[in-house]
N, C-alpha and C positions, 0 to 999 in steps of 0.2 A: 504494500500500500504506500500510495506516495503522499501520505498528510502532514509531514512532516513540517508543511510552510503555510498549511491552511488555519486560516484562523475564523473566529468567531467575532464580531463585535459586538456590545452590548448596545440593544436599543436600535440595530439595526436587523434586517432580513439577510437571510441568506448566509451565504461563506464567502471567503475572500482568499484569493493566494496572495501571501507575502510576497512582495516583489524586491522591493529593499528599504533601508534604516533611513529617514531624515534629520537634522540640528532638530526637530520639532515632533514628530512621529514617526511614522511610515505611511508606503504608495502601498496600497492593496489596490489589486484587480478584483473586482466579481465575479465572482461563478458562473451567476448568472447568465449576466449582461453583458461583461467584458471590460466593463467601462472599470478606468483608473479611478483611487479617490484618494487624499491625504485624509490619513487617521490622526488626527491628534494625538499625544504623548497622554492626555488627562484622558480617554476614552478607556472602556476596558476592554482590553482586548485578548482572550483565550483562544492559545495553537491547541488545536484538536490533539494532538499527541499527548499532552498533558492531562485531557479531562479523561473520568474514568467513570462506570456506571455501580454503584452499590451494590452486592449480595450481600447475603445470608453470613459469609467469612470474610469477604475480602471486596476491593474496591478491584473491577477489570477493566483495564484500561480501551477506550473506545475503538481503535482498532484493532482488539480482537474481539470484540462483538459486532463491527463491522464486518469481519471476517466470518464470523456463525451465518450474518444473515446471507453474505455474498454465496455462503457454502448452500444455505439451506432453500438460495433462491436460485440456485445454479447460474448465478450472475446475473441475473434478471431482477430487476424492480421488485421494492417492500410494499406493503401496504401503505397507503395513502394516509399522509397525518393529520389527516379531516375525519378520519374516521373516528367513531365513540370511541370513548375511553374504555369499554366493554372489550372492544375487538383487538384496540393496541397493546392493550393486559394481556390478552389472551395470545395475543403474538409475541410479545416479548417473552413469555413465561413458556412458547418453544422454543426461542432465541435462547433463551439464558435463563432455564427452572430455578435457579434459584436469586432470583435480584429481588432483593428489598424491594418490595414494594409501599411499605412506608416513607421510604428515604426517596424511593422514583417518583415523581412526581407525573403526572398527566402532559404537563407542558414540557418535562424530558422527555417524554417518549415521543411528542408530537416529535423535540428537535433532530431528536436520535434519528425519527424516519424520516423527516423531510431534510437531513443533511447526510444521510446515505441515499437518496437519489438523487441528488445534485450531486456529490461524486460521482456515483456511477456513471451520469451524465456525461461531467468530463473527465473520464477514464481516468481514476483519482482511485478506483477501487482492484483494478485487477494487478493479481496476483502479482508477484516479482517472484525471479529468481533471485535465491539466494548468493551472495557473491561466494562461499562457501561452499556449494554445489559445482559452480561455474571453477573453482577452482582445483574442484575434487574431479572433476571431469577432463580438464585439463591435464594435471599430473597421471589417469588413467593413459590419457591417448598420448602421450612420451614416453609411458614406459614398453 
């Protein structure tokens, strides 16, 4: 997964790629739309790799539950985050049986699935090779 530069901002829609640092904030791109915007320094702004969703034991960091749904959607589209809070429970809870649902809130689970298809969207979800693999495979075909 490449989310590594995508961020959140508070109070706005949507996701944003990191583009780079200004004296004042940073240039994010939209997902969406495309279009550039200066983020302010005072804004809050969360990189997707850092947020994680609650269970039962432990906090799972969002790409790999981005990874359950990619797997369980064989890369194809989540459930729509318009949907009741009945059917995103009920989807989450095949995603990842054991998340807190106290601590998940309805408005996470909208974000969760309306920011894993805007990845998908823009090919932000499919798999990578490992550079580990890529080098284990290498050192086979030399010997």
């Amino acid at each position: 997964m490449k989310i590594d530069k995508v961020i959140a901002i508070s109070g706005k829609p949507g996701l944003y790629n990191l583009i780079s640092q200004t004296k004042s904030g940073f240039i994010a791109k939209n997902l969406d739309d495309g279009k550039k915007t200066n983020v302010p320094a005072s804004y809050n702004v969360s990189l997707l790799s850092n947020v994680a969703i609650y269970t039962l034991t432990e906090e799972v960091p969002l790409a790999d539950v981005f990874a359950k749904i990619y797997e369980k959607e064989n890369g194809g589209k989540c459930i729509n985050h318009k949907s009741s809070e009945a059917e995103l429970r009920a989807y989450m809870s095949e995603v990842l049986p054991d998340y807190d649902e106290s601590r998940v809130y309805q408005s996470d689970l909208k974000k969760l699935f309306q920011w894993y298809n805007i990845l998908l969207k823009n090919d932000l979800l499919t798999p990578e090779v490992k550079e580990a693999e890529v080098t284990e495979e290498k050192s086979t075909e030399e010997e």
